[in-house]
Structure formats: C-alpha cells, structure tokens
C-alpha positions in Angstrom: 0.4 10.7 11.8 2.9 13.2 9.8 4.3 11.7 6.4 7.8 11.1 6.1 9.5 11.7 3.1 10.7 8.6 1.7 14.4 8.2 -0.2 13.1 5.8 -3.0 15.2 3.8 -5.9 14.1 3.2 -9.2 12.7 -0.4 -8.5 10.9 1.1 -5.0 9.1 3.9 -7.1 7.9 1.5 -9.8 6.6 -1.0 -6.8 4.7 2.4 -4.9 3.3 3.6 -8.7 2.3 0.3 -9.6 0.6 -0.2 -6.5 -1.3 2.5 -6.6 -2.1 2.3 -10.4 -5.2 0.5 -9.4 -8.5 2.1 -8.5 -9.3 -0.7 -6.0 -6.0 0.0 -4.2 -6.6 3.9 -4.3 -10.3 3.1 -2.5 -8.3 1.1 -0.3 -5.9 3.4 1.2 -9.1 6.0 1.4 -10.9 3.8 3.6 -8.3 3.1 5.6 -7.4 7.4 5.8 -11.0 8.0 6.4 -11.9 4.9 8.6 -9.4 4.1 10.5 -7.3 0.8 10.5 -9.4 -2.3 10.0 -9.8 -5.7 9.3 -9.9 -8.2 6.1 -13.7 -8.8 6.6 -15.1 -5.4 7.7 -12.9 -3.3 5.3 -14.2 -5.9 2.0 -17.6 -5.7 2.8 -17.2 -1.7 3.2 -15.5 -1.9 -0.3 -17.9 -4.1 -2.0 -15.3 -6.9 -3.2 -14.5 -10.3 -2.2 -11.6 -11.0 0.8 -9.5 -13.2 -1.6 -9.5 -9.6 -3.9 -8.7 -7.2 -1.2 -6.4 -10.2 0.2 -4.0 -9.7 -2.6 -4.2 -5.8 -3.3 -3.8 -5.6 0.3 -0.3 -7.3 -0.1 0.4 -5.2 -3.2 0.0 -2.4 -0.9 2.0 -3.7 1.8 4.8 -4.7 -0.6 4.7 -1.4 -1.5 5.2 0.2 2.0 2.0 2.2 1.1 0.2 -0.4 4.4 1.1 -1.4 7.6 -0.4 -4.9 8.8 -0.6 -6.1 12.6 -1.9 -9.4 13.7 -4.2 -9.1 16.8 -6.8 -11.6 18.8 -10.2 -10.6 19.0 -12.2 -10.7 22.1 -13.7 -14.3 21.1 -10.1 -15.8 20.4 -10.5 -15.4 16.4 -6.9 -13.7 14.5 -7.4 -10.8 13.0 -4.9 -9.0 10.5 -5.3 -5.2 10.8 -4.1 -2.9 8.7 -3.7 1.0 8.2 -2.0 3.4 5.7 2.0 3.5 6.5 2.7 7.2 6.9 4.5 8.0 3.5 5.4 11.1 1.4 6.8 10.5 -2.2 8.0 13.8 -4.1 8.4 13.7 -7.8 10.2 15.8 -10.2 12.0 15.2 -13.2 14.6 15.5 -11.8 14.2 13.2 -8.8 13.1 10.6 -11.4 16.0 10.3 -13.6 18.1 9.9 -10.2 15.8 6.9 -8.9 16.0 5.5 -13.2 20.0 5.2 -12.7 19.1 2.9 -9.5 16.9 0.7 -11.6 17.5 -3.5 -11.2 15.1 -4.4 -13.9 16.3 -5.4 -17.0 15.7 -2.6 -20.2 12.6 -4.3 -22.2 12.9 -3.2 -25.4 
C-alpha cells in the first residue's frame, strides 16, 4: 500500500495530531502495520486493553482518517468490524502549517 500525500486544513491536522497524540493509538496503528487488518476482540487482547478502550480510540483513529473500518460476517454468522491503517502521508513544515492555521474553524481560545 503506497501513502498518499494528503492536502489537510487546519481543523483536519489538529484531528490527525490529536489522534495520534496518544500512545495507545500510536500501538494501535503498529499493530495493525505489522499485523495486518484485524478485529475488535483479537487486536484488544493483542494490545492488552479492554474493547470498550480500543472501541473508542479506534473511532478517534477513524475520525481522523488515520483507519479504515469494514464490516464483514464470519464463517459462524457473528459481525465483525475490521480495520486496517488508511494509507496516509502528512508533510509538515512551517511553512505548510501557517497555510493549514489560516483554514482553522475553531474559535481562538485565549
């Protein structure tokens, strides 16, 4: 899978870096680089946390665009939600950032 350089505005980059200002979400996208795409169940107990934890930095991750998710049957009948890393490339400069800043939705907090 090659990366794509992505064209981000200022409320997309601070989605993606607050995504992946977490170290569960960073362990997350390396199992799912180094393992392959996998499940809810398998990938929590590979990670050591609960399913309702990697539930929700799962869809962090997703919200992001930093995860891909895909519903599919298993052989018994039971749903389950794969999901893999999206293929993303995200370039930063200083440059590049005060662009994406002039783009920015959020209200200043002062």
């Amino acid at each position: 899978m090659s990366a794509k350089k992505q064209s981000l505005n200022g409320d997309q980059l601070l989605a993606v870096l607050a995504a992946l200002a977490n170290p569960h979400r960073l362990r997350i996208i390396a199992a799912l680089v180094s393992g392959g795409r996998n499940y809810v169940s398998q990938l929590a107990r590979e990670l050591g946390i609960s399913r309702p934890l990697l539930h929700l930095h799962l869809q962090k991750l997703e919200d992001a665009g930093l995860v891909v998710s895909q519903m599919e049957l298993s052989h018994d009948g039971k749903a389950l939600n794969y999901f893999e890393p999206s293929s993303f490339l995200i370039e930063l400069s200083p440059a590049s950032i005060a662009e994406m800043a002039k783009t920015l939705q959020v209200p200043n907090e002062q």
